[in-house]
Structure formats: C-alpha cells, structure tokens
N, C-alpha and C positions, 0 to 999 in steps of 0.2 A: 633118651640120650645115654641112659645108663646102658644099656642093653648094648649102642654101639662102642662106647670106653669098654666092655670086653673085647669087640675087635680087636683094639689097638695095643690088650696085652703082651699077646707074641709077634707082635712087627718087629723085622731088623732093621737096624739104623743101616740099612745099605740101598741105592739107588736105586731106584724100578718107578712103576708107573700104580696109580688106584685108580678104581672104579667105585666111584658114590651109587648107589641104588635104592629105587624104589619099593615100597611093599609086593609088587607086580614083580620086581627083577629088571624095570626097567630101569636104564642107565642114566642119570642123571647129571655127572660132570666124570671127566678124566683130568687128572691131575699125571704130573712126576712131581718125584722127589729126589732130593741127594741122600737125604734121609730119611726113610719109609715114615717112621715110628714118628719121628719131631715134625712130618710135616702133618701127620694126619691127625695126630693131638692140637693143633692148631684150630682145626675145624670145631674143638667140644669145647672149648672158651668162651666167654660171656663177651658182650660186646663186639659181633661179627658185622661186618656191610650189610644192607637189606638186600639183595642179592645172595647173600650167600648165607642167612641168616634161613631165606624161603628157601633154598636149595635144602639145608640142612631141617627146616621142618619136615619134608618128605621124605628126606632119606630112612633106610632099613637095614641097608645093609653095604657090602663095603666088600668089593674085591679086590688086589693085590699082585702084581707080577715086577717079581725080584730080576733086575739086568745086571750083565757087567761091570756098566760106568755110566755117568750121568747121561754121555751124548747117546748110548742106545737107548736111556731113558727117555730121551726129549725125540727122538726119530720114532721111536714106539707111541708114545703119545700122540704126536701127529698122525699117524698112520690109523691111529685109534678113532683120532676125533673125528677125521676126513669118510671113514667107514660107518660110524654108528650116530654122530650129529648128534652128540647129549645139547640138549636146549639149555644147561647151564652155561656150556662153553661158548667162546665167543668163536662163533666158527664160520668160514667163509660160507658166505648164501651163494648158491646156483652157480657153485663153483668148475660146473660142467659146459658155461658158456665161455671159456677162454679154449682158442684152438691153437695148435701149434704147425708148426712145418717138420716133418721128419722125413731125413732121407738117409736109409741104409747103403753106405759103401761098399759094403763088401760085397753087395749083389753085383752080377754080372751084368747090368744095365739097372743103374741108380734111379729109382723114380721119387719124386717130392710128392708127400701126400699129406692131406690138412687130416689130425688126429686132435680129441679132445685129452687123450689122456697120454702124457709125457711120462716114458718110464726110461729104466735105465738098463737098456737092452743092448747097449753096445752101438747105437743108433745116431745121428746126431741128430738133436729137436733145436728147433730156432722157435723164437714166440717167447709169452705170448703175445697173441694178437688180437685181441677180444673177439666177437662171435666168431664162427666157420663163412657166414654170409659176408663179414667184411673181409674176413681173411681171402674165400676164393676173388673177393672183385683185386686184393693187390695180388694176389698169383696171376690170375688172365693181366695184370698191368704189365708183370715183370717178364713173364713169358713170350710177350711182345718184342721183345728183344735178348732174351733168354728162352729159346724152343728146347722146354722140357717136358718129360714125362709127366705124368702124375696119374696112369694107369696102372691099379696093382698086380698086374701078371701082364708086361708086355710082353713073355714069350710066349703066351697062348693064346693073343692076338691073332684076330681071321685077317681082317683088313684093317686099314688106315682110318683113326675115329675123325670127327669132326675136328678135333683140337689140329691135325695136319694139314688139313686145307684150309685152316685159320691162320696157320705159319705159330702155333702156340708149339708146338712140338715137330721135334727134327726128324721124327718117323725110324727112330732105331728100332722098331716090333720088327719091319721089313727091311732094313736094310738101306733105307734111304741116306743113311751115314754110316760110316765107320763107328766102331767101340770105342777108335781112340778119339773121333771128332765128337762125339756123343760126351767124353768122361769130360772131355776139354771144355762142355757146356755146362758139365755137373760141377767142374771147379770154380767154372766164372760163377754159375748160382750160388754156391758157398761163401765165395768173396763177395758181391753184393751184400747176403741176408748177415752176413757178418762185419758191414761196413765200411768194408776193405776195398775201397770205389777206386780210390788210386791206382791201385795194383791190379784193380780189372778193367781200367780204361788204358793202360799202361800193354797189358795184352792184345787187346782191340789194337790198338792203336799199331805196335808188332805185326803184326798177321795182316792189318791192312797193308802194312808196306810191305810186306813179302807178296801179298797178292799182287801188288802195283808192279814189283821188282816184276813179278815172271808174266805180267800182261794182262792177266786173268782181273779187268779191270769191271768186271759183273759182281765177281766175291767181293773186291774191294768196296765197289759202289755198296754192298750188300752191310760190311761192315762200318763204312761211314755212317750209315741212316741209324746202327744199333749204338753206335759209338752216341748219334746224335740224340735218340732216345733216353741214353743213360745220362746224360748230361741235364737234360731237360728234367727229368726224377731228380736228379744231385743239387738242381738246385732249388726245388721245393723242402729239401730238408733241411731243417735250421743248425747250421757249424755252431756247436756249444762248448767246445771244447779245441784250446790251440794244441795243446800236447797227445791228442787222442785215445782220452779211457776211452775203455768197457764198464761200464758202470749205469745200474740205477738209481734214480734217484726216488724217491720217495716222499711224496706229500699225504696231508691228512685235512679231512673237512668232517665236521660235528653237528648234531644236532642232542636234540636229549635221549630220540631214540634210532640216531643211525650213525654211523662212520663211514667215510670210504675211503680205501688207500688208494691213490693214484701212482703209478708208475709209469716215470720217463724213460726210456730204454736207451741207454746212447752206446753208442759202436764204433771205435774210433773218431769219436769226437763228431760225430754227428747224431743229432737229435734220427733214429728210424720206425721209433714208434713209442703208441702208448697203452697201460690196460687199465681197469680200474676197477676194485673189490671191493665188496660189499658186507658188512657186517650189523645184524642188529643188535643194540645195545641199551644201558640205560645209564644214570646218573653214578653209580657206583665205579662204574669204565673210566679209567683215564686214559689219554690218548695213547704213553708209553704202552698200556696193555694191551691197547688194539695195534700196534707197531708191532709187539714184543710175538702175539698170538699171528699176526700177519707172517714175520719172518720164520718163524716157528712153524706152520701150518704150509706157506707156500715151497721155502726154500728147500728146505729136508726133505719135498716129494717129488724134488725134478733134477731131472739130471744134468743141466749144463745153468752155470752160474757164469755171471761177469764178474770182474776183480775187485769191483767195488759196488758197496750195497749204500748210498747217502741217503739218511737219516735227517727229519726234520727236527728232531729232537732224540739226546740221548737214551738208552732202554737201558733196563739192568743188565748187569754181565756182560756187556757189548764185548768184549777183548773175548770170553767164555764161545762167544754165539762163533765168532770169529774162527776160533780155533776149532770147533764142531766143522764147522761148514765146509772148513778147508780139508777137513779130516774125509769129509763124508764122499767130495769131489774131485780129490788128488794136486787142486794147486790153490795157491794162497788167493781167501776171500776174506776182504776187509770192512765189516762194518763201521762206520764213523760220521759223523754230524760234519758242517759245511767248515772248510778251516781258512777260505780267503771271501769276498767280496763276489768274486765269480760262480762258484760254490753256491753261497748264498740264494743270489739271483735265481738259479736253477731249482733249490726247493722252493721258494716261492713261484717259480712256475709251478711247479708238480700242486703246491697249496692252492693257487687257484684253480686249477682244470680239476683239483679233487672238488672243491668250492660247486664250480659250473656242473659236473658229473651228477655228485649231490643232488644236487637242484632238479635237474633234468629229474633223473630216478625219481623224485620225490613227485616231480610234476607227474609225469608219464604211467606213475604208480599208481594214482590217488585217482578215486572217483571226485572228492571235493569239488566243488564249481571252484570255490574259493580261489584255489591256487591259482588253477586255468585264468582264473577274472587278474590276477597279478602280474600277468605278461601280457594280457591286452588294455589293460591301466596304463602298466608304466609303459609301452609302446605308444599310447597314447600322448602320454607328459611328457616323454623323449622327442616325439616327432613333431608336436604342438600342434596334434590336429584337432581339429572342434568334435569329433564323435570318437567314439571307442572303435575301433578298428576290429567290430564283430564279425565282418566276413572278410578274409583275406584271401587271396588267390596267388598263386605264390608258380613261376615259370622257372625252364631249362631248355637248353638245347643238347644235341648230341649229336658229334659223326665224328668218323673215323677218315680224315684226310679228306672230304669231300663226300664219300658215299654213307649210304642211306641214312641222309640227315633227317633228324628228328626232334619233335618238342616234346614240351610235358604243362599241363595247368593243373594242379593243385589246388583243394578247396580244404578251406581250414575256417569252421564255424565257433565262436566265441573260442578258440584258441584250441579247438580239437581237430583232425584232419576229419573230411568227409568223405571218404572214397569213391561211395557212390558217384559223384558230381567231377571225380577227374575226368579229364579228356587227354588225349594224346594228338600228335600232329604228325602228318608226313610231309616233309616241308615238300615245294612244287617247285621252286627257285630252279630251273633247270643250269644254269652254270653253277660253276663251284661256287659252293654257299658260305662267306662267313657267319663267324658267331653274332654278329650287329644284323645281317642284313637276314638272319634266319632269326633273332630275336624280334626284332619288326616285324614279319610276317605272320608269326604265332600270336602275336599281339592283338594286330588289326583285324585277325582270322577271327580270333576268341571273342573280340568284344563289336563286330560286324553283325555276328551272331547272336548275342548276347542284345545287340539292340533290335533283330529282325525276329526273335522272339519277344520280348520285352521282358526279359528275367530281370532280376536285383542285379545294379552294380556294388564293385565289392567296395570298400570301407577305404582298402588297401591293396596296390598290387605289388609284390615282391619277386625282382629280377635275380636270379643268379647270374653274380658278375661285379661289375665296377663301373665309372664313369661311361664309358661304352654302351653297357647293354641298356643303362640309366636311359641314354642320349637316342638309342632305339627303340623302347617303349615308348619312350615320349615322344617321338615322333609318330609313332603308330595310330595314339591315340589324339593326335593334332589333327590327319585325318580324318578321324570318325567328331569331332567337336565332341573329345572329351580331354581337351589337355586338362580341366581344372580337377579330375581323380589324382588324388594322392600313390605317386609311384616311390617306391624306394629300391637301390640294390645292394645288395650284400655280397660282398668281396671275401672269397671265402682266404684266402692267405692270413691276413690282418684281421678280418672279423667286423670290420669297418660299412658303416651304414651309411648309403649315399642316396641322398632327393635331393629335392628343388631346393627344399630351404636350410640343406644342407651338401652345397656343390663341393667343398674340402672333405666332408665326410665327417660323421658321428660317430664317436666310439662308446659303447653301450659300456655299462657294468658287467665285468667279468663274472660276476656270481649273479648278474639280476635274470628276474623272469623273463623281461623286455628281450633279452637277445638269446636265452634259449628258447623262447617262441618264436622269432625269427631264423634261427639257425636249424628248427624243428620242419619250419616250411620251407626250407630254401632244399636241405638236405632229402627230404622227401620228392619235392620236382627235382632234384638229380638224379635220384633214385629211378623214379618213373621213368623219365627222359631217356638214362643208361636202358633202362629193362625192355623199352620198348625197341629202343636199338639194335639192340643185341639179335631181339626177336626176328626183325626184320634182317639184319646178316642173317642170320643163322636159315632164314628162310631162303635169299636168294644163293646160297654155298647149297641148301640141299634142292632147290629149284622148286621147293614146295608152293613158292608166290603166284608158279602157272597156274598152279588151281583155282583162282580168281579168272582168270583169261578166257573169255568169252568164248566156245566154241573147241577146248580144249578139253577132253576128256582121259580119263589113268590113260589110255592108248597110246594116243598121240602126246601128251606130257610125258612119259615112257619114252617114246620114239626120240622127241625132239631132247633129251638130256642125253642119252645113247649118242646120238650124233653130233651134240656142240658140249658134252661134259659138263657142262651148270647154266643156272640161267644168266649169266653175263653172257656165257657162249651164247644162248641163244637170244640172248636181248644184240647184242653185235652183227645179228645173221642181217642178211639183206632177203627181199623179199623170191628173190630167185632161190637163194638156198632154202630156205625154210619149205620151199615148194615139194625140192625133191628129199624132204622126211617121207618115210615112209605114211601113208594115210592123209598125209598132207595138199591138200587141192590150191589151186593159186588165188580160191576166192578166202580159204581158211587163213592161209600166210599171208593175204593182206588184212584183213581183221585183226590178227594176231601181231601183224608189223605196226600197225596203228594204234593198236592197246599198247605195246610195250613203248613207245613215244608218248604216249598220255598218261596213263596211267601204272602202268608197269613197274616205276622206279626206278 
C-alpha cells in the first residue's frame, strides 16, 4: 500500500478520470473524480467495503487522465468502462443485445435500419428496443402500413427485394414512388416511432379525403385499411400519460448477486416500449449505485434522450447528472423521482416487469433443476391440479387476413422447452379461417395423433388467447374423449390465466415462476407459429411451394411463374391455361390443377 501512496503524491486536485491496475497492467476499476488527489487517497484508508477492500488487494498500480470539468470526467469514464469492462465496475453485461432504429435524413432516399450501436453522427436513433430479432418482427409490423426501406444502398439496387411484393416497402430503388411520396412515408415513420400517433392519423386521415375529393377511391380505400391498422397498434399501447411526456421511467429488482434496470419508454403519453439491463453485483451495491452507474454508463453513450429520466429512487447529484445530460444533448433532461400518485403507479410498473425480467434471466440462465421445479410447483398450486404439470404443450395460430394460416405445438418438459418434439400445422380449413375454428383444428389434429400413436398426454395444454381459444381447445378435445386434460389459456394483454376451474380468469404473481413459465411457453408457440408463417408467404411470393408439386420440374416451375408472375397466379389459373404453359400437357395441368386444390395452399 506503501508503494501506491507514492502514486498519489503528485496528483492535482483537478477533475479527470483513474485507472486502478493490476501487477499484469490489467485494469481493474475506472473511477472519476472532481478531485484527482482526494478521491484517490480515499482508496488507502482502513475500513474500505469488501468489494473494494479485494479490488484494492490486487491493485499495483494506478493510471490518471486530467479533463476540463467534471462532465468530460464522467462522459470519459463511461466511454472507459463500456470499452475495457474492468470486473470492478458495475458495468452493463451483454450490452450489445439492445438494437436501435437509425434513420439518416439527409440521404437522398431515408432508409430505417436496426443497428446495435447508437452514436452520434448526425443520424436520428429511436430505441432501445431489446434484441435485433424482436426489433425486426415490430419493423415487419409497422411496415405493414408504413412501406419503408430498410435496404442500405437503394440506389445500387438491381431489382425490386422481397420486402416490395410484401407491400413492406414503397419500391423508391425503381421508382415505384415519387421522392416526395417516399419522404411523406419517411415522416409518418418518424411520427409513429416517436409517438406522435395524433399527428399521423391526422395525415392519413387528410390525404384520404383528398383522394375521395378527386375520385381516386383505390388510394383512399388503400389509406383507410393503413389508417385502420394504425388504430388497431394504438390501441395495444397503454395511454400512461394525459399531458404527453417523453420520458423514461426507470425500475429496479435485486438479488444479492444480480440487478436489472428496467425501462418504460413513453412518447407522448403513450407506454411504446420497453428494455431491461443487466448488471452483476454483490452485497456492497446499493440500488442508488446500480441507478447512478446505469444512467452514467447508458445515457452519456447515446445520442437522442427524452425530457425526462423517472427514478425509482433518488441518486446522488441528481440536479449535477441533470445539467451534464442536458449539456451533452443540446436540450433540457430532467432527472427526478415520482412527484404525484400517477408518477408513482408508473415506477411500480417499471419495478415489477424489472421483478418478472429478473426472474426470467435467472430462470433461463441457470442450469439448476431447482428453479425450473418452481414454476412447474407453483403452476401446479395456482391451477390446483393433482400432478405437476411436467410436460406441457403449449399452441398458436397464424395468418395474415385469411392466407397461409398456420399452427405451432410446443413441448416444454419439467419446464424447459423440447424442441426436438415441436410440430407445426398447415391448417386445411379451406374458407377463411378464424382464430377459434383454426385453434380447434390444431388441437384435435395434435392429439388425434397423439392417441393413434399412443405417446404420453401432456400434464397441461396452454392456448395462446383468451376465453375463445379456451372454448376451442376444449371443444377439440370433447371429440377425441379427452375433455377431462387440463387446458389453460393465457391472454397475452392482461397476462391473465383462463381454464375450467377458472372461467373469470387467474392472475398469477407478477414476479412468480408460475407465470413466467407460462408466458415462456405461450411466447415460444407464437414464436414458432409467426416463423412458420412467414415461411410459407415468403414461399408462395417466390412460388418456391411448386417444388412439392407432383410432376413439376425447375422447367416447367420456371415456365409456369414466367406466365402467371407468382404462385397465387398460378394457383388461380384454370385447367385450360395452365395447358398452354409452355412444356405443359393437359394430363400435367390437370395433376397440377388438383394438387393446388388439395394440397397446394
């Protein structure tokens, strides 16, 4: 200890940043200071935390970089810790799994692209949004009724990608729209991802009556259904606010050796999303310092803040952090704790979902049986069923307004998924299929089978859905004489758990195992469900599905997309057209007429 109290003889009491190190040279903690000399004479006093007590047995040696003022002090520190990850500091884990949305304006055709790392290039980023994989499935959402880019060089574009004959993009590479109808779609995306739903249904709404005005009653109808889409999202997200911040809000959940901060995002007054950080810790950690290192570590490294940052508990210097932030971003950011009843309410949201985050992570981290065993327990005590609920089987549906509807069955063994043992469904329903009468089908399909091989019934089946889908399983299996299986469905809005012997519905523990085992298998068969869907558009957009088609080889699958443009064209053809494809004989085109009515899709 002697050896480093020479360090500390020629330090200036003037603000900058240290480096603790080990006999190696390896880094061991980054600190700032206001004052070089007095903070780091701090470190060689008796009676230090056991944290920082070990840090200090290892240390050797001690680097030093003198700033202007305190705030290049604490922007250098972050920038420090985010780059070199000293194990002393409390430092974001796997901080590379939040993505963002960046879209550069000043390009001559604006594209939206998911980026992991948010800088401050003149750019604007919206996020975060937790992984890249959740992020792209709400870009393909939004893009449904916002056709944007998200190719990074559309002027070196050959042809039109898959994303234009999905209707996800307005095809500006070619010229399918104007620059100025193209920026028109780049401002509504802005307004959306910034909350500003008003002022872009308020547009919509405009431009349909201009369309009606001049007859062009195709654009209008075009703009109704985007109008009706955006409606349909607005109101999945929860009004948290009558006056309409910009603001996050900020919860916190503990263990002895974890935190995570959770973050609500609200955007004029509407809940639009959420992310949630991860820091290991131990008993020396107070929450203020996982708060204090959270806004320290995250804020100072990204370029676009909201107006207020709510705190579930005060940090130090909060007025200090304040005046930094604002400095660093060109307009006023106000750190501050809840100052009415409303306020309130909202960090206690943020504290449970950090609570249920927590948990999950801890579950989904751990090899432990243990834990796994404490979500099929209390599922067990929750639903009052006489066995543990060791194999679950957990269903979805999917489609996109009628076409290629789809299922999903999910296998989840003592409370781990089994992958191996999913199946998928193409549902056969040939009229437009709802979600009840394609949730029945899968049902009776899955466990039809299930008794004509003689496999294990599961424990537990879990519906994605509500009263509804409840009321279709259980019909499905009234069919086969097996109404007395324990079905349940989970309503993913409310979170709300619905069976037999609970028809009003069960509301599980926000933080217990019970419901992020259930929200684990529910979330996984929508998952499958989505991916299997997708698969199959994406098949009949590029007509690859003829490759199944009996009697159809590259030639004549060649031939017949050439002359009906995709396989709907050619699933629509009549047994005459299809004849005069070239290579095509009237015994292939009726073959090929009869596959696409049975099996074709």
């Amino acid at each position: 200890m002697s050896d480093l109290a020479k360090l500390v003889d020629d330090l200036p009491d003037l603000p900058g940043v240290y480096l603790w190190k080990d006999e190696s040279g390896n880094i061991l903690y980054i600190g700032k200071a206001k004052a070089l000399r007095k903070r780091v004479l701090s470190y060689l006093r008796s009676g230090l935390l056991h944290r920082t007590a070990e840090m200090m047995f290892a240390a050797r040696d001690l680097d030093t970089i003198v700033t202007n003022t305190e705030r290049e002090a604490l922007v250098l520190e972050a920038s420090l810790i985010k780059k070199h990850k000293p194990p002393y500091n409390l430092g974001l884990k796997d901080d590379k799994k939040h993505a963002w949305i960046r879209v550069d304006l000043e390009q001559e055709v604006p594209v939206f692209e998911i980026t992991r790392d948010a800088e401050k290039d003149g750019a604007k980023y919206y996020g975060p949004y937790g992984g890249t994989k959740r992020l792209g499935r709400f870009m393909d959402t939004i893009r449904k009724f916002i056709p944007i880019a998200t190719c990074k060089e559309p002027a070196r574009v050959r042809r039109e990608c898959m994303d234009y004959h999905l209707d996800r993009c307005a095809g500006p590479c070619k010229q399918h729209v104007t620059l100025e109808e193209y920026r028109s779609f780049v401002e509504q995306m802005c307004l959306y991802l910034e909350g500003r739903t008003e002022e872009l249904t308020q547009i919509l709404q405009d431009q349909m009556d201009l369309a009606s005005e001049n007859m062009d009653f195709e654009e209008a109808a075009e703009i109704r259904d985007r109008l009706t889409d955006i409606e349909i999202i607005m109101s999945r997200q929860k009004v948290v606010e009558i006056h309409g911040a910009n603001r996050d809000v900020l919860g916190i959940s503990r263990t002895e050796q974890a935190a995570l901060v959770e973050m609500l995002i609200v955007r004029n007054g509407r809940l639009i999303g959420q992310d949630n950080f991860y820091f290991e810790v131990d008993l020396d950690v107070t929450d203020t310092e996982v708060l204090t290192a959270f806004v320290e570590q995250f804020y100072f490294t990204i370029p676009r803040l909201p107006d207020e940052i709510l705190l579930p508990t005060e940090v130090p210097e909060m007025d200090q952090l304040s005046q930094w932030l604002a400095e660093s971003n060109g307009h006023p950011v106000l750190l501050r704790v809840p100052a009415d009843e409303r306020e309130r309410d909202l960090v206690e949201m943020a504290n449970k979902n950090a609570h249920r985050a927590l948990r999950k992570i801890l579950i989904l981290g751990e090899s432990d049986e243990e834990i796994v065993h404490d979500g099929v327990r209390e599922l067990k005590e929750a639903l009052g069923l006489a066995h543990a609920p060791m194999l679950i089987e957990g269903f979805d549906v999917a489609n996109i307004q009628g076409t290629d509807p789809t299922g999903s069955c999910v296998v989840f063994a003592n409370g781990l998924s089994d992958n191996k043992r999913y199946r998928m469904f193409k549902i056969r329903v040939k009229e437009t299929p709802d979600d009840y009468a394609m949730m029945e089908e899968i049902i009776y399909r899955r466990y039809l089978g299930t008794l004509e091989r003689g496999d294990a019934l599961p424990d537990l089946i879990l519906v994605d859905g509500g009263k509804g889908q409840l009321s279709s399983a259980q019909k499905a299996l009234k069919q086969l004489g097996l109404e007395y299986l324990h079905v349940a469905a989970l309503a993913k809005r409310d979170e709300i758990l619905y069976s037999r012997d609970y028809p009003d519905g069960l509301e599980l523990e926000p933080d217990s195992a019970a419901l992020c085992l259930v929200q684990n298998v529910r979330d996984e068969a929508h998952r499958f469900a989505q991916r299997y869907h997708h698969k199959l558009r994406e098949r009949r957009f590029t007509g690859s599905i003829l490759e199944e088609a009996p009697g159809i080889g590259p030639k004549r699958r060649a031939a017949l997309l050439e002359r009906f443009g995709s396989f709907d064209g050619v699933k629509s053809a009549t047994v005459e057209e299809l004849t005069q494809v070239e290579s095509m004989t009237a015994k292939s085109a009726k073959t090929l007429k009869n596959w696409l009515e049975t099996e074709g899709g």
